[in-house]
CHARMM-style PDB file with segment names, atoms N, HN, CA, C and O in Angstrom:
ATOM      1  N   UNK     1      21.101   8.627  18.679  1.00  0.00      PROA
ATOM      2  CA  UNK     1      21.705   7.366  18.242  1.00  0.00      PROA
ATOM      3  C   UNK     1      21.529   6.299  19.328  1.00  0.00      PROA
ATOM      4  O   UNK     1      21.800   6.190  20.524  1.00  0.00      PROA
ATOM      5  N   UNK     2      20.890   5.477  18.264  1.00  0.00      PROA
ATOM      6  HN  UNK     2      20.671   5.565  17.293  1.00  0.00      PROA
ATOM      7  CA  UNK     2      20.987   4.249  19.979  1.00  0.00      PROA
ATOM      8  C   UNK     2      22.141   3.198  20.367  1.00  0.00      PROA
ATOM      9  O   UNK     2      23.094   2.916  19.641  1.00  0.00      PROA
ATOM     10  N   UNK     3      21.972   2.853  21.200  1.00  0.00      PROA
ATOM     11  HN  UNK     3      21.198   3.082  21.790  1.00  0.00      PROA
ATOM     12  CA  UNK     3      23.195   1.708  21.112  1.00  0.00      PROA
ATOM     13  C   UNK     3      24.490   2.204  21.502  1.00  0.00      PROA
ATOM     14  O   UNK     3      24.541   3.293  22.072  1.00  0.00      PROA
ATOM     15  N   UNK     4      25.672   1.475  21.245  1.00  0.00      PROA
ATOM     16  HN  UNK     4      25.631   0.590  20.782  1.00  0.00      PROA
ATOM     17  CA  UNK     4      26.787   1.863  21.986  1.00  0.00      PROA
ATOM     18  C   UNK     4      27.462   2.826  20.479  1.00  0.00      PROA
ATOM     19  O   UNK     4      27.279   2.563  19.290  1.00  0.00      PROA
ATOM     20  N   UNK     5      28.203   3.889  21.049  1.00  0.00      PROA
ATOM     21  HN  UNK     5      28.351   4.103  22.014  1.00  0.00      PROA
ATOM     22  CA  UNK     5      28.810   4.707  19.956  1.00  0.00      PROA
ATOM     23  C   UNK     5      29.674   3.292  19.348  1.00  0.00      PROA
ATOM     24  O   UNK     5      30.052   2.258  19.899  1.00  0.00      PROA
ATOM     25  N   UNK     6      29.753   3.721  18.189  1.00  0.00      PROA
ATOM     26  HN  UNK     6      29.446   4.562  17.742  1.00  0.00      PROA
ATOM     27  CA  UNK     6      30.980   3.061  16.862  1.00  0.00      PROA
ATOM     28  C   UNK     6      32.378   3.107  17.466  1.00  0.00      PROA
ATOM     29  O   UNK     6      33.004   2.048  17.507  1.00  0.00      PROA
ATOM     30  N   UNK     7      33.103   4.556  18.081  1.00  0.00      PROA
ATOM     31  HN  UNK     7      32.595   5.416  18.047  1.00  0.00      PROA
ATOM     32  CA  UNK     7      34.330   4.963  18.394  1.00  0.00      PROA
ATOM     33  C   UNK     7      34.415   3.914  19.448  1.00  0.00      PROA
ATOM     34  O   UNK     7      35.390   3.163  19.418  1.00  0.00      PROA
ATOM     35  N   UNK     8      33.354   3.745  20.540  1.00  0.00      PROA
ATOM     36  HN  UNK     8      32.562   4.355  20.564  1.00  0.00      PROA
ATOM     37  CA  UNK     8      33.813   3.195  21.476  1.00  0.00      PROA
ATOM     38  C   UNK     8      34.105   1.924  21.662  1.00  0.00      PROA
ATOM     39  O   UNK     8      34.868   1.576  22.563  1.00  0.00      PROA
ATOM     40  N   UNK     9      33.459   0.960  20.720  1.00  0.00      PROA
ATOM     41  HN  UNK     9      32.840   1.242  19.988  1.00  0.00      PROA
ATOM     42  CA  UNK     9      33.057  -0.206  19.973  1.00  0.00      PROA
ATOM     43  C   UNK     9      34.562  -0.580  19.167  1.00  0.00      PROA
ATOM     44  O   UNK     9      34.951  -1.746  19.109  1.00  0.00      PROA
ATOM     45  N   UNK    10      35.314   0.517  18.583  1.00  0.00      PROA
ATOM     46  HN  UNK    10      34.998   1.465  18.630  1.00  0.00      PROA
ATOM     47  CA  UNK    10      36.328   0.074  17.724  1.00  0.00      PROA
ATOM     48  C   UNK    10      37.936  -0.032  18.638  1.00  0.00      PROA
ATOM     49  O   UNK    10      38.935  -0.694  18.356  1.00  0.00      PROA
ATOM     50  N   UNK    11      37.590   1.225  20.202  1.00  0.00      PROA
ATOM     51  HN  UNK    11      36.779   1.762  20.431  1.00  0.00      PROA
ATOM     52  CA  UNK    11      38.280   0.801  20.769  1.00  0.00      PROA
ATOM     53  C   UNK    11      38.879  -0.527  21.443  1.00  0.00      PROA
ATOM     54  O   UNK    11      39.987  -1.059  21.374  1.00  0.00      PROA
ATOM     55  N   UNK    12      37.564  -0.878  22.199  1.00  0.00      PROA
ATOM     56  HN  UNK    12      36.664  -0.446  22.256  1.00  0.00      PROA
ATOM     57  CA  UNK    12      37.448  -2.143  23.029  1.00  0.00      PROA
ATOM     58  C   UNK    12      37.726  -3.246  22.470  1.00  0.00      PROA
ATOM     59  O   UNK    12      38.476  -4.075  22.985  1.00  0.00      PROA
ATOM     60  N   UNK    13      37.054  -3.417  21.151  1.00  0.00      PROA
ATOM     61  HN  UNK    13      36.444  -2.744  20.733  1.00  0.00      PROA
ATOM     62  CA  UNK    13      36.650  -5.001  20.332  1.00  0.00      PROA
ATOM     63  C   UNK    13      38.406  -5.233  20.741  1.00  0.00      PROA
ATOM     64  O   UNK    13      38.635  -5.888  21.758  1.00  0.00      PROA
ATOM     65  N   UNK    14      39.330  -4.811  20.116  1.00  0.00      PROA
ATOM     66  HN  UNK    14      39.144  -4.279  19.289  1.00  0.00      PROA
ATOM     67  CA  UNK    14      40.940  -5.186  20.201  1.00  0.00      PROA
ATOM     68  C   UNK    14      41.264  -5.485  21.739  1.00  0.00      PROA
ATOM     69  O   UNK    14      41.740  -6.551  22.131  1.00  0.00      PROA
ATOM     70  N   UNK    15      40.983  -4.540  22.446  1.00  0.00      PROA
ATOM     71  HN  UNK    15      40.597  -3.674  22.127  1.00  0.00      PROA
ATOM     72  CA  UNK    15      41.578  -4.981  24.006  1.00  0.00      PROA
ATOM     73  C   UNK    15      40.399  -6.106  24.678  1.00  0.00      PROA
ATOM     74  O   UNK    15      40.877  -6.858  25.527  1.00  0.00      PROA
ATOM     75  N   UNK    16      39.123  -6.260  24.419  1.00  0.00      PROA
ATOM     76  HN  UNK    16      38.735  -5.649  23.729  1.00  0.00      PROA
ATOM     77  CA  UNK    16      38.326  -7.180  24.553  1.00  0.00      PROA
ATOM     78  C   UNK    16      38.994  -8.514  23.697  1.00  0.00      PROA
ATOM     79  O   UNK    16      39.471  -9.415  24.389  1.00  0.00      PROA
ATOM     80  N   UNK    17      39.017  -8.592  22.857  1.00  0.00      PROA
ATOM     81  HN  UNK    17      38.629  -7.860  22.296  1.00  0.00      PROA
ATOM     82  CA  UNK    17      39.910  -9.797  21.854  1.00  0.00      PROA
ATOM     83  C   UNK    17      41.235 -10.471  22.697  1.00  0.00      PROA
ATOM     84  O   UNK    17      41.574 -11.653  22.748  1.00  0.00      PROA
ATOM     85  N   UNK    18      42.020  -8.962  23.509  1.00  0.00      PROA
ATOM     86  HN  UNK    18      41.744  -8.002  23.468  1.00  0.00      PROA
ATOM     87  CA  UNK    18      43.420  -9.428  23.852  1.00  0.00      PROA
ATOM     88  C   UNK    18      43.421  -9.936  24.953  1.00  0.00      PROA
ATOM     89  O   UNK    18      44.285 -10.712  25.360  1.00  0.00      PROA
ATOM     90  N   UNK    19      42.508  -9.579  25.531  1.00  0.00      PROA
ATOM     91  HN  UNK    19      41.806  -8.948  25.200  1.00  0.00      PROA
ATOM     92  CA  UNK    19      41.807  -9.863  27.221  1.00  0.00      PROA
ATOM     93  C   UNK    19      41.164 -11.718  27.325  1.00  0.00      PROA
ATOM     94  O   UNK    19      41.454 -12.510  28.222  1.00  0.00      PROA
ATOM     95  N   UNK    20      40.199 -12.013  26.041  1.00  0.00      PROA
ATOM     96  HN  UNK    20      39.962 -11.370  25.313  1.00  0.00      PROA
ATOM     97  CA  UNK    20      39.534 -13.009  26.055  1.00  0.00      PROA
ATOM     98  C   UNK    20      40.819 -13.954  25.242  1.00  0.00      PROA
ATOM     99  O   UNK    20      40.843 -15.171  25.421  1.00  0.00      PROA
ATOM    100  N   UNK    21      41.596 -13.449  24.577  1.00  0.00      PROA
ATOM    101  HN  UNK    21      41.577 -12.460  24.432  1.00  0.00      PROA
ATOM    102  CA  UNK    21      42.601 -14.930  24.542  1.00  0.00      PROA
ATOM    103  C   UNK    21      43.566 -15.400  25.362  1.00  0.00      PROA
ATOM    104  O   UNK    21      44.043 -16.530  25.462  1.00  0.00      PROA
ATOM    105  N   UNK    22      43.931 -13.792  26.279  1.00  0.00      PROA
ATOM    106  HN  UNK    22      43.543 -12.874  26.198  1.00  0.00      PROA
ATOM    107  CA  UNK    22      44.810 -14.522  27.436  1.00  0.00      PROA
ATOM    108  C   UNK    22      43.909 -15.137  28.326  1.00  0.00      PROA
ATOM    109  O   UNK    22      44.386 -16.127  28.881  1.00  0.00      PROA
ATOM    110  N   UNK    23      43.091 -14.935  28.541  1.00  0.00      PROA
ATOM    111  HN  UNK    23      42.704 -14.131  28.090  1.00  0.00      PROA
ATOM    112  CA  UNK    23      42.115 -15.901  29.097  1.00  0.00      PROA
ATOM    113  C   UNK    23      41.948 -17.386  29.075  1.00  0.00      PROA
ATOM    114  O   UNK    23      41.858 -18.236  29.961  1.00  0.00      PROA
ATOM    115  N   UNK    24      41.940 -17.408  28.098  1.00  0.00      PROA
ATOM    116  HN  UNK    24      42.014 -16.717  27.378  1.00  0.00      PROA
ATOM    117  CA  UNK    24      41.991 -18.234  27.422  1.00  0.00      PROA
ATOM    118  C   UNK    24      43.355 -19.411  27.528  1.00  0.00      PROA
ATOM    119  O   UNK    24      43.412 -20.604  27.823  1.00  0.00      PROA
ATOM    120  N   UNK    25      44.195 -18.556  27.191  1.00  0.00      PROA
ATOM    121  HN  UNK    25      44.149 -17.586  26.951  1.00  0.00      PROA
ATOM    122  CA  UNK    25      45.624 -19.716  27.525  1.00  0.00      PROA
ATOM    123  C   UNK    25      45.960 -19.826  28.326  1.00  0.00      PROA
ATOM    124  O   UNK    25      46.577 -20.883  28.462  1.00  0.00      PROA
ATOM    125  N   UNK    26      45.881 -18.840  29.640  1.00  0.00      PROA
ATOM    126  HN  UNK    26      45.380 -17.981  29.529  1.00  0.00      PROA
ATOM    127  CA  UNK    26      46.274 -19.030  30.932  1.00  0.00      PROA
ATOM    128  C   UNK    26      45.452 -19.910  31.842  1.00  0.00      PROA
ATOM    129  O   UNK    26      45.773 -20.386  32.931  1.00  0.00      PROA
ATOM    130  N   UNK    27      43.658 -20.094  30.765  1.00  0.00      PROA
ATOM    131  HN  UNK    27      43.397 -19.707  29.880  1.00  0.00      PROA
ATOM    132  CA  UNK    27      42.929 -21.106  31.736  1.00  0.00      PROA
ATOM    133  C   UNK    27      43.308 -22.654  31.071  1.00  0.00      PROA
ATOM    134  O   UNK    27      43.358 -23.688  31.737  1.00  0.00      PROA
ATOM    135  N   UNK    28      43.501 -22.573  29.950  1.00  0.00      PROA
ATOM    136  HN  UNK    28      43.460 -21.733  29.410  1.00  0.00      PROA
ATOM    137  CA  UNK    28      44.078 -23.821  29.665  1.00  0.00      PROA
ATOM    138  C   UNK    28      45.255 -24.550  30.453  1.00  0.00      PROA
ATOM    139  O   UNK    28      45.395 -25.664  30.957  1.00  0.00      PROA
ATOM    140  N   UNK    29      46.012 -23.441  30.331  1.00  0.00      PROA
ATOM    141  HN  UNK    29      45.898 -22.535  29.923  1.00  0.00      PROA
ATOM    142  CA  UNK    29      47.169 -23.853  31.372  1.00  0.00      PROA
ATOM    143  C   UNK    29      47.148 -24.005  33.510  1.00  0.00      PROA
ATOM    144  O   UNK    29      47.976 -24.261  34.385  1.00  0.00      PROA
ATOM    145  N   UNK    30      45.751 -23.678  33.445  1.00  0.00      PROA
ATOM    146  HN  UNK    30      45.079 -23.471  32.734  1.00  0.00      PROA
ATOM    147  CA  UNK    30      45.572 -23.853  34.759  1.00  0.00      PROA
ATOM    148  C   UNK    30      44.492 -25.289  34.796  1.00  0.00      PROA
ATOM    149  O   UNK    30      44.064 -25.980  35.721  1.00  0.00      PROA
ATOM    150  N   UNK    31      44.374 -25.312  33.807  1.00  0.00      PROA
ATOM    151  HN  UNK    31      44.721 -24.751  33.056  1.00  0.00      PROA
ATOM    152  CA  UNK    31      43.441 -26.913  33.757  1.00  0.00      PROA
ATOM    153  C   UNK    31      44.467 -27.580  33.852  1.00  0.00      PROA
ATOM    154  O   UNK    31      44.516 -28.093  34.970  1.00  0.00      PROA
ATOM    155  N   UNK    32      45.455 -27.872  33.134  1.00  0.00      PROA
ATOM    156  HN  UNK    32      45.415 -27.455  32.226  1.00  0.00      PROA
ATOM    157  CA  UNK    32      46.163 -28.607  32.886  1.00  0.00      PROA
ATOM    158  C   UNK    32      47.211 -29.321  34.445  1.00  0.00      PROA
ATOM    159  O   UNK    32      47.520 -30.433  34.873  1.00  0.00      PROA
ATOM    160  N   UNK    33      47.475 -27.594  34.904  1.00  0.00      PROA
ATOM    161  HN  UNK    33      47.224 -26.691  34.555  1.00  0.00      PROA
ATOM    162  CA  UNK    33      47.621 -27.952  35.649  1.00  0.00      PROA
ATOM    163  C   UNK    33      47.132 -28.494  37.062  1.00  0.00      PROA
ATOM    164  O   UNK    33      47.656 -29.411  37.695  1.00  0.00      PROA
ATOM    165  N   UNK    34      46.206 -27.864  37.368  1.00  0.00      PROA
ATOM    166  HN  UNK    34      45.780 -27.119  36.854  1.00  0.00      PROA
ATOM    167  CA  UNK    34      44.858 -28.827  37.958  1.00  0.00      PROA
ATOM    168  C   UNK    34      45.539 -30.401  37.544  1.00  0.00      PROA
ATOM    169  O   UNK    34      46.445 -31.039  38.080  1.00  0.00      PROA
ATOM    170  N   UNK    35      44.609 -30.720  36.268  1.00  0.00      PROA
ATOM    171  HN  UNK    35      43.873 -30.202  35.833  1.00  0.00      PROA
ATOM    172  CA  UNK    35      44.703 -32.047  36.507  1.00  0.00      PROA
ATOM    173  C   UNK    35      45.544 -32.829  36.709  1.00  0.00      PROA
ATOM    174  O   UNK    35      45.321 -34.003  37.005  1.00  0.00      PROA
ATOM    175  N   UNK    36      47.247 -32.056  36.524  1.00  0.00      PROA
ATOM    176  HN  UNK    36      47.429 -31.102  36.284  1.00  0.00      PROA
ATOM    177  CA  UNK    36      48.296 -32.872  37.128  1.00  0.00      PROA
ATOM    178  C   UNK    36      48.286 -33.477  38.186  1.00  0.00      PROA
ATOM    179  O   UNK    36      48.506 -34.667  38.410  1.00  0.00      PROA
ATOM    180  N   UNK    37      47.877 -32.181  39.240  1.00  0.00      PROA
ATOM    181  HN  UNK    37      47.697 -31.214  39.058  1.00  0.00      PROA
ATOM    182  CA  UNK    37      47.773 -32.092  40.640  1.00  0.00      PROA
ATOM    183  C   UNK    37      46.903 -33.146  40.827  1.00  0.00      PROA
ATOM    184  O   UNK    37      47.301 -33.985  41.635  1.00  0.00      PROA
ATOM    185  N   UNK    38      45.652 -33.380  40.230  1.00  0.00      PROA
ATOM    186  HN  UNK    38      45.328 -32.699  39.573  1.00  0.00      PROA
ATOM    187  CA  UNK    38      44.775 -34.989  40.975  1.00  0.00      PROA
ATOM    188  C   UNK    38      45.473 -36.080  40.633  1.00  0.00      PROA
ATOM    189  O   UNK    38      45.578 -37.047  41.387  1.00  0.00      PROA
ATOM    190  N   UNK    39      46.244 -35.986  38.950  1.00  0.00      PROA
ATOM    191  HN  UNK    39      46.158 -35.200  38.337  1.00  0.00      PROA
ATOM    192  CA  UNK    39      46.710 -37.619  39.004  1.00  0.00      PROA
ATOM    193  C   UNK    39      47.734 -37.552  39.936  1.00  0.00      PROA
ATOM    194  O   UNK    39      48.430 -38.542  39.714  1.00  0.00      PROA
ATOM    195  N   UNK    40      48.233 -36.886  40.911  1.00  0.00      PROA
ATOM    196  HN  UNK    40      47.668 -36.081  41.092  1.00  0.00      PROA
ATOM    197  CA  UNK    40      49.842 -37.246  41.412  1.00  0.00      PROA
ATOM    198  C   UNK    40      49.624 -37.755  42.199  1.00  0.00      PROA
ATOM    199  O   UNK    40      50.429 -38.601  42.591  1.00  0.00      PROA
ATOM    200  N   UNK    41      48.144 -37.487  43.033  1.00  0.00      PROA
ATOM    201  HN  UNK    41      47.490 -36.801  42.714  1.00  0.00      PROA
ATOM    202  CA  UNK    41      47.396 -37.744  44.264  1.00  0.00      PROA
ATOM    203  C   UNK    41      47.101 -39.118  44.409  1.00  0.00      PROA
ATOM    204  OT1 UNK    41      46.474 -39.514  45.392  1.00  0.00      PROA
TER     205      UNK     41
END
């Protein structure tokens, strides 16, 4: 079989998913805050 097994594929996709949206909001929220930090300057 080539390629990555199915089992292992059905594990990850969910913790890959949960991984890439906290990512996600915690970098939003570090932009944000970033750019506070230059306008205060």
């Amino acid at each position: 079989m080539d390629g990555i097994d199915l089992r292992i594929a059905i594990v990850l996709a969910p913790l890959a998913l949960a991984a890439g949206w906290a990512l996600f909001n915690i970098g939003a929220a570090a932009l944000n805050q970033v750019q506070g930090f230059l306008k205060a300057k």
